[in-house]
C-alpha positions as CSV (number, residue, x, y, z in Angstrom):
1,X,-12.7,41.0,-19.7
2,X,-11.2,44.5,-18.1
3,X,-7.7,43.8,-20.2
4,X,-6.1,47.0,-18.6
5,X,-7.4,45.5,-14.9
6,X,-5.6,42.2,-15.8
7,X,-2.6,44.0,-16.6
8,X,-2.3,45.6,-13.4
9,X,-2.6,43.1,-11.8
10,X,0.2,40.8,-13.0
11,X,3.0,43.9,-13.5
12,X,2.3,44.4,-9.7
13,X,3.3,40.9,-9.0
14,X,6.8,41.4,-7.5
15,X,7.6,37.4,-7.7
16,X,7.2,34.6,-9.7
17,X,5.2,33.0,-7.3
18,X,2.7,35.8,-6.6
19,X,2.9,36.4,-10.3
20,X,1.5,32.8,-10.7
21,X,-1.1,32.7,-8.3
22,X,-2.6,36.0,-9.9
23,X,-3.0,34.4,-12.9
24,X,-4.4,31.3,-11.5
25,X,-7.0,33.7,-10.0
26,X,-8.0,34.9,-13.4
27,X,-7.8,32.3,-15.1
28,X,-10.1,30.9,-12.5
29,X,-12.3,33.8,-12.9
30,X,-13.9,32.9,-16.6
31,X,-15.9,30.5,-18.1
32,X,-13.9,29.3,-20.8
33,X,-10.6,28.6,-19.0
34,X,-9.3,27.5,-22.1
35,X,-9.2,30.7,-23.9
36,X,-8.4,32.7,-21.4
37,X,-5.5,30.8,-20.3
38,X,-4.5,31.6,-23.8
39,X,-5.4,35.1,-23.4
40,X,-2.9,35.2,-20.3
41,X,-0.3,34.3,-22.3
42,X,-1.4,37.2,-25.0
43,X,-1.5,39.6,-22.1
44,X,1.5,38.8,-20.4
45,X,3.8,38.5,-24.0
46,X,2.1,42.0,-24.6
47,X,3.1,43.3,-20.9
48,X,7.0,42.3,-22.2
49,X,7.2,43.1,-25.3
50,X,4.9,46.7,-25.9
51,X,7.1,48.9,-23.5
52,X,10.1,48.1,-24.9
53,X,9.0,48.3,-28.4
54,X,7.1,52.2,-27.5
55,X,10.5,53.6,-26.5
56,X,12.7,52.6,-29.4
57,X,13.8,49.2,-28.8
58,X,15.2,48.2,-32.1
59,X,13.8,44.7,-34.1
60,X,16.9,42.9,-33.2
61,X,16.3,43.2,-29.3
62,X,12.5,43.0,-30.0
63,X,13.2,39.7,-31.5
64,X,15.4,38.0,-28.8
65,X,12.5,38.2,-26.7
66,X,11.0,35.9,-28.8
67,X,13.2,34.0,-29.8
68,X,13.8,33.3,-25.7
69,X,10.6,31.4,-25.4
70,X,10.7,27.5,-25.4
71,X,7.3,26.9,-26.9
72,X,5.2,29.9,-28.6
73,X,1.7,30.8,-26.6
74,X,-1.8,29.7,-27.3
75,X,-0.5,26.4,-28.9
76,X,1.1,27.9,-32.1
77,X,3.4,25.6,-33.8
78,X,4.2,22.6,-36.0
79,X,1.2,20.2,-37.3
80,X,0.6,17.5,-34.9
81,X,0.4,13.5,-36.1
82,X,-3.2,13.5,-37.9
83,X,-5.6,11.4,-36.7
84,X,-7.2,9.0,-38.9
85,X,-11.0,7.3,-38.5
86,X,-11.4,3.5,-37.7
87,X,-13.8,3.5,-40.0
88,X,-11.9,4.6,-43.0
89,X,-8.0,3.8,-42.6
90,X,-5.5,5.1,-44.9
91,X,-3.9,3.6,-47.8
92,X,-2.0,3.7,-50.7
93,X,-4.7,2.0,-53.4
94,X,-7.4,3.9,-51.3
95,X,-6.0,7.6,-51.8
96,X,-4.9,6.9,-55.7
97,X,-8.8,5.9,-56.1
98,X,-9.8,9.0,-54.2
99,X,-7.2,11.0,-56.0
100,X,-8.3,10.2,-59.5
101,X,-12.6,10.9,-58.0
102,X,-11.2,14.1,-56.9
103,X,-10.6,15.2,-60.8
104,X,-13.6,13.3,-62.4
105,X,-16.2,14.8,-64.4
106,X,-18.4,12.1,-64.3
107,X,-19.7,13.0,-60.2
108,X,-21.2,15.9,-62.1
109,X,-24.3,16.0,-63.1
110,X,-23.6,17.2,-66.7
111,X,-20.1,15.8,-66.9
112,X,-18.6,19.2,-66.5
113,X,-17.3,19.2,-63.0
114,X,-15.0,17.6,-60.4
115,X,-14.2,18.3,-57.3
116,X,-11.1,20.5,-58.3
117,X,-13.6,22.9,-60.3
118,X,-13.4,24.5,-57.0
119,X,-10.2,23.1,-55.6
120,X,-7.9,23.8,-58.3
121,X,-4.4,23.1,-57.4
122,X,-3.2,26.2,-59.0
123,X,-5.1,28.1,-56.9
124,X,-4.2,26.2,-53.3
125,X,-7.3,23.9,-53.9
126,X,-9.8,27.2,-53.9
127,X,-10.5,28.4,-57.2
128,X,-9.1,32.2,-56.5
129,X,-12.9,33.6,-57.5
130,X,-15.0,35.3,-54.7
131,X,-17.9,33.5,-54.9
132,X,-17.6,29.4,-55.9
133,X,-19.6,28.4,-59.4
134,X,-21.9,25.8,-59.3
135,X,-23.9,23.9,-61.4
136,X,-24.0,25.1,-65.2
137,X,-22.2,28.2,-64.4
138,X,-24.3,29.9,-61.7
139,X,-22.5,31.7,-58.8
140,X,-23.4,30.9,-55.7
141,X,-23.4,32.2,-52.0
142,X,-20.0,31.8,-50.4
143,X,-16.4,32.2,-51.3
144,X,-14.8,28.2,-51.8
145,X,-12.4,27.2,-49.5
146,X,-9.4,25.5,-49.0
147,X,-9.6,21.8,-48.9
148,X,-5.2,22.3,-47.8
149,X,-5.0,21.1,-43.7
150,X,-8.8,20.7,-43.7
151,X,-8.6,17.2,-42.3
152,X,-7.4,18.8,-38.8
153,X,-10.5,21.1,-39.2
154,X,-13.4,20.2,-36.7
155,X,-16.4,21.1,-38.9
156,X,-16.5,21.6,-43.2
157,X,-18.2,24.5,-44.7
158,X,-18.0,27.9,-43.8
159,X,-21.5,27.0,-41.6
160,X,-19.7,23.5,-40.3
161,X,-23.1,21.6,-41.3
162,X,-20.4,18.7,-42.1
163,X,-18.2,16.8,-39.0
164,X,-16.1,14.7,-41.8
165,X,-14.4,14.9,-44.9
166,X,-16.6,11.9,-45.6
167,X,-19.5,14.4,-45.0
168,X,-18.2,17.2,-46.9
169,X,-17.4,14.7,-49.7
170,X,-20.7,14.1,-50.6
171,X,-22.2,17.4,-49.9
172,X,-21.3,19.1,-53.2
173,X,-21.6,16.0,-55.4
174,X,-25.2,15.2,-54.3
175,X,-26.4,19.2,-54.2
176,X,-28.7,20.5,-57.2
177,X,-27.1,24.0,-56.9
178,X,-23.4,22.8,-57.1
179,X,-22.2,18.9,-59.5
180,X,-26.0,18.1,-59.2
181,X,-25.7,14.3,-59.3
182,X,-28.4,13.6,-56.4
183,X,-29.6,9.9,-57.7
184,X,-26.7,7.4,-55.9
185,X,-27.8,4.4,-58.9
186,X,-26.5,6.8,-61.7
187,X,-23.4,7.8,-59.7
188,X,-23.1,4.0,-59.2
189,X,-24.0,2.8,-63.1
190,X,-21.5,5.7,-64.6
191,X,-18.8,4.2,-62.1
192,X,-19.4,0.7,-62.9
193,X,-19.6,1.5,-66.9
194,X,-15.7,1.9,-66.7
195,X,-14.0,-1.6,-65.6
196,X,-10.9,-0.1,-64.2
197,X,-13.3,1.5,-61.7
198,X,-15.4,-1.9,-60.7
199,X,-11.8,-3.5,-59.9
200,X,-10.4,-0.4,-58.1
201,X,-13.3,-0.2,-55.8
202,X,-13.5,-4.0,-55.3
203,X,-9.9,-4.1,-54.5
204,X,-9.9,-0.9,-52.0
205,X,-13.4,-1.6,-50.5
206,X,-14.1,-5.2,-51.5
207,X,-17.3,-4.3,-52.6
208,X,-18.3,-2.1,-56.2
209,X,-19.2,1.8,-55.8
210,X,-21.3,3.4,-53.7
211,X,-21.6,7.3,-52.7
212,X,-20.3,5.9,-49.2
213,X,-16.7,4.4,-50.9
214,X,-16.7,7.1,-53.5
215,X,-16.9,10.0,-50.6
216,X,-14.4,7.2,-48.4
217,X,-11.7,7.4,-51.4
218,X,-12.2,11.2,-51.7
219,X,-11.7,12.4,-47.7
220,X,-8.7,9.6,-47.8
221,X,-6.9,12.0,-50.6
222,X,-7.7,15.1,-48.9
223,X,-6.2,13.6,-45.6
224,X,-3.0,13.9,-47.6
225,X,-3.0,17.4,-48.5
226,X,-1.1,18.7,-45.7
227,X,0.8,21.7,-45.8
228,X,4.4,21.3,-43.9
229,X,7.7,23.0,-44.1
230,X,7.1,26.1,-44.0
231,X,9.1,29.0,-42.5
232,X,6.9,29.2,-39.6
233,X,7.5,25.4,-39.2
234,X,11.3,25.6,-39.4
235,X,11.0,28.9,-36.5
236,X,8.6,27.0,-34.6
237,X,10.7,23.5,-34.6
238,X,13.8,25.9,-33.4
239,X,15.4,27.5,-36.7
240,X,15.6,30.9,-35.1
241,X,17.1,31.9,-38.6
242,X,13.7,31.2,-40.4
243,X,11.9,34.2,-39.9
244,X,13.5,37.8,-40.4
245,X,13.1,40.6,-37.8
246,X,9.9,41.8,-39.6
247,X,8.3,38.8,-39.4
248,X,8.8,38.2,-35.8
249,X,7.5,41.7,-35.3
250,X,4.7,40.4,-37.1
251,X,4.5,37.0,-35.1
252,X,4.3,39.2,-31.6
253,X,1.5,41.2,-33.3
254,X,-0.3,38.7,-34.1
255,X,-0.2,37.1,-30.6
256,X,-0.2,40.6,-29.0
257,X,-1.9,43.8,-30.5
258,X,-3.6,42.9,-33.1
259,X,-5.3,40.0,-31.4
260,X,-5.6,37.8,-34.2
261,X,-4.5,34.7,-31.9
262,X,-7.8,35.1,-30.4
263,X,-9.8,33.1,-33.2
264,X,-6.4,32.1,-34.7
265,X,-4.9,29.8,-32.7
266,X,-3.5,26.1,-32.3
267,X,-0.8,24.6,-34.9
268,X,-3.5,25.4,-37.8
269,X,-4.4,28.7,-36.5
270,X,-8.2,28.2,-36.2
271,X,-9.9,27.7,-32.6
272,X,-12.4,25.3,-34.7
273,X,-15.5,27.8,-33.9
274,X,-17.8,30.6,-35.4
275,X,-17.7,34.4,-35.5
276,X,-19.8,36.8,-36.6
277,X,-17.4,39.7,-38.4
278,X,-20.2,41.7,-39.6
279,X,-19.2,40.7,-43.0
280,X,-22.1,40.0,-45.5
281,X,-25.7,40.0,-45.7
282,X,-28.6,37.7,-46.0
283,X,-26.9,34.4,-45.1
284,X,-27.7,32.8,-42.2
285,X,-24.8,31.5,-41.6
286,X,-24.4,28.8,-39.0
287,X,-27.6,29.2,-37.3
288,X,-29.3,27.3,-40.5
289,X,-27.7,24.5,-38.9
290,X,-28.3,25.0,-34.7
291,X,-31.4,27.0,-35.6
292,X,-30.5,29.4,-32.7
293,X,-30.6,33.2,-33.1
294,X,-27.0,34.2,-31.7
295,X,-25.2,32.1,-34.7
296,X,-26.9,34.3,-37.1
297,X,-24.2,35.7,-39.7
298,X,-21.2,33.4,-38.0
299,X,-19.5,31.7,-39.7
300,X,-16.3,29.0,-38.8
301,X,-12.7,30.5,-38.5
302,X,-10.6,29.4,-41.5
303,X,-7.2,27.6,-40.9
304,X,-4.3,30.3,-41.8
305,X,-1.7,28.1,-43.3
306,X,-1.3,29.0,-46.8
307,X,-3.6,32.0,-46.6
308,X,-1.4,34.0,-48.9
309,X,-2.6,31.4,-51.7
310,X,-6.0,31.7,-51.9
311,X,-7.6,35.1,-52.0
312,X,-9.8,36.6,-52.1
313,X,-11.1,36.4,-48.4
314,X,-13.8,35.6,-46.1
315,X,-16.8,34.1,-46.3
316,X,-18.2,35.8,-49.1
317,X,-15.0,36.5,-50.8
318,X,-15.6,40.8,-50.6
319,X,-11.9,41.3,-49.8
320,X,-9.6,40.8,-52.5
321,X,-6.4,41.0,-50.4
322,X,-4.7,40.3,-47.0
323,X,-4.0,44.1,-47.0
324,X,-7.8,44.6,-47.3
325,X,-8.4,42.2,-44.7
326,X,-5.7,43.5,-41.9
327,X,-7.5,47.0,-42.8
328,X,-10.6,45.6,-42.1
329,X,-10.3,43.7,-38.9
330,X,-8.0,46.9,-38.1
331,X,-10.9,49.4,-37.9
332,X,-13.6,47.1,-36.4
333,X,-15.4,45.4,-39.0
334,X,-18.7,47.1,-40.1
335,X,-21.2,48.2,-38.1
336,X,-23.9,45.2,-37.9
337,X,-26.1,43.4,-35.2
338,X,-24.5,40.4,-33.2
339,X,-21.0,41.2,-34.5
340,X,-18.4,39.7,-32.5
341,X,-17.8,41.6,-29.2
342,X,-14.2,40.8,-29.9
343,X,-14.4,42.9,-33.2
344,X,-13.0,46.0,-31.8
345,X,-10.9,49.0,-33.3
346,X,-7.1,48.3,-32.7
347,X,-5.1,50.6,-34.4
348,X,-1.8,49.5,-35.9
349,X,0.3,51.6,-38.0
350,X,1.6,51.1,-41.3
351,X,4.7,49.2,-40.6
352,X,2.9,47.1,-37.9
353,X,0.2,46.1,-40.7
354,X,3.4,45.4,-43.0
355,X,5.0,43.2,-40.7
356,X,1.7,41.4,-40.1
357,X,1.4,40.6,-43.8
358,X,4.8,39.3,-43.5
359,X,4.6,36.7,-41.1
360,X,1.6,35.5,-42.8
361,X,3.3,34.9,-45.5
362,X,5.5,32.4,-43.9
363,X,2.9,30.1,-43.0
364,X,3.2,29.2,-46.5
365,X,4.4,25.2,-47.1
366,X,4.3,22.7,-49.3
367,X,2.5,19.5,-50.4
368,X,4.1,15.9,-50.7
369,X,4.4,16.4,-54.6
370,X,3.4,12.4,-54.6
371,X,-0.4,13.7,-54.3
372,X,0.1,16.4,-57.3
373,X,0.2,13.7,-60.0
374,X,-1.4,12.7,-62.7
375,X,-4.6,14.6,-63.1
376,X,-3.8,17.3,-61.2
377,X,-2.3,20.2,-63.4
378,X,0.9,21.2,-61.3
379,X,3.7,20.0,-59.5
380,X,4.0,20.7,-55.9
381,X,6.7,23.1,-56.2
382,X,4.4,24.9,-58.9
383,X,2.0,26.1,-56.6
384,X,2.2,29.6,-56.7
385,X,4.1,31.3,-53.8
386,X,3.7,35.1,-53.2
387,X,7.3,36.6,-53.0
């Protein structure tokens, strides 16, 4: 897209009208009218803001400008009402049966792992390492991430070869490299040998365990680890007083300059699809799953909420910090074959890239402490929160 074109075009519109059906025109223009009626709003928030910031306006004035919108561009804002499968309602006895699966050793192969071996709570359900540990201690391939707000995520794994947290569920349990318990009957007889579980599963599912109730309980637990209340929430819901002037600097960068809205967008700041950063090598990334060449080394963009929790970063875990990653993203990315065409130099200074790191530190919320009991080691308001 010829951004500086675009521009031109809708500064020279001398009326709302003609403003409007310029941008109807480009909109109109694309394939993906979607997106790029996103990107209009990135273009025209830019065309506002950029000028005024370039000649001195200070952060107070910067910030009424933001504060003056009704509803923030490309669909930022609160978590909507999640959507819950027919096949697998919610309820109280099911999620305390998937709650207590989610800490047990005994889906693991050798007794030694659980599901929050990898999603620790301490460590915002990631496990803070860059690569995840699998069976009997051996690292694997890809960074774990964050099971927090993945029930609004359209695929699971960083390659999205799962569609459900049913899927996903039973993707670790039942793989060799990672709890290694592929044979269902021994899942099954180890479940059965402890009468507590026989009645919990008849009572929940009306039927004994199976892989399918035991990955059923699991995803119905994780639908409940939703992050709200955040400082972004409160700004986004119309507390004007919830971000500092910093951090709305940041918020317009993010939308604006540093184009991070681009992938990052909708209430949990992911557009649900796959990138190649040029980050990596030797993993296929998702084109194991379609099997086509141009999803070679792409992998899905992560939800943002909570991202100051759980470094290290991307799919590989090779950046330690967000510092590391703003720098990153900042110069390009590295210099690789089928990187993103959107991976492009931008160029913010140091005080832009401080105020960036700011606001993404207020997407940071908290968890209904009533699913951080019992075997889960802390308290919701224990979860570590970077000042």
């Amino acid at each position: 897209m010829n951004w500086m074109a675009t521009a031109g075009k809708v500064q020279s519109a001398r009326s709302r009208g003609r403003a409007t059906s310029v941008l109807r025109e480009i909109i109109m223009q694309y394939e993906f009218a979607r997106f790029w009626c996103y990107a209009v709003w990135a273009i025209l928030f830019f065309i506002c803001m950029q000028p005024r910031l370039a000649h001195g306006q200070n952060l107070e004035n910067a910030a009424q400008l933001i504060d003056s919108l009704q509803e923030l561009p490309i669909g930022l804002g609160t978590l909507p009402t999640l959507k819950i499968p027919a096949d697998n309602p919610q309820s109280p006895e099911k999620i305390e049966l998937g709650r207590k699966l989610f800490f047990n050793k005994e889906l693991s192969g050798d007794h030694s792992m659980s599901c929050a071996s990898c999603h620790d709570p301490a460590s915002a359900f990631s496990d803070g390492k860059p690569r995840a540990i699998g069976f009997r201690g051996k690292e694997l391939g890809r960074h774990t991430p964050t099971v927090l707000n993945a029930a609004y995520d359209s695929y699971q794994f960083w390659d999205g070869r799962a569609v459900s947290l049913e899927q996903q569920a039973a993707g670790p349990i039942t793989s060799t490299a990672e709890m290694n318990l592929p044979d269902e009957a021994e899942l099954v007889r180890r479940l059965n040998a402890d009468p507590s579980h026989r009645q919990e599963f008849q009572a929940v599912f009306g039927e004994g365990p199976s892989l399918k109730n035991v990955t059923k309980a699991i995803a119905a637990y994780e639908r409940t680890l939703i992050t709200t209340n955040s400082r972004f929430d409160r700004y986004a819901a119309g507390d004007k007083d919830a971000l500092t002037l910093h951090e709305k600097n940041g918020l317009m960068l993010f939308i604006a300059k540093a184009r991070c809205s681009r992938c990052h967008d909708g209430p949990n700041f992911t557009d649900n699809k796959f990138q190649n950063t040029a980050v990596g090598e030797n993993d296929e990334g998702r084109s194991a799953v379609t099997r086509q060449e141009s999803d070679r080394g792409a992998f899905k963009t992560p939800g943002l909420r909570n991202v100051a929790l759980h470094a290290p970063y991307m799919h590989d875990g090779s950046l330690a910090t967000l510092e590391a990653v703003i720098e990153y993203y900042d110069r390009g990315g590295n210099d690789k074959k089928g990187k993103s065409p959107f991976m492009i130099k931008i160029g913010l200074s140091r005080d832009e890239k401080d105020d960036l790191i700011a606001f993404l530190k207020t997407l940071n919320g908290s968890v209904a402490a009533d699913t951080l009991v019992g075997n889960s080691l802390p308290a919701a308001s224990k979860m570590r929160t970077p000042q």
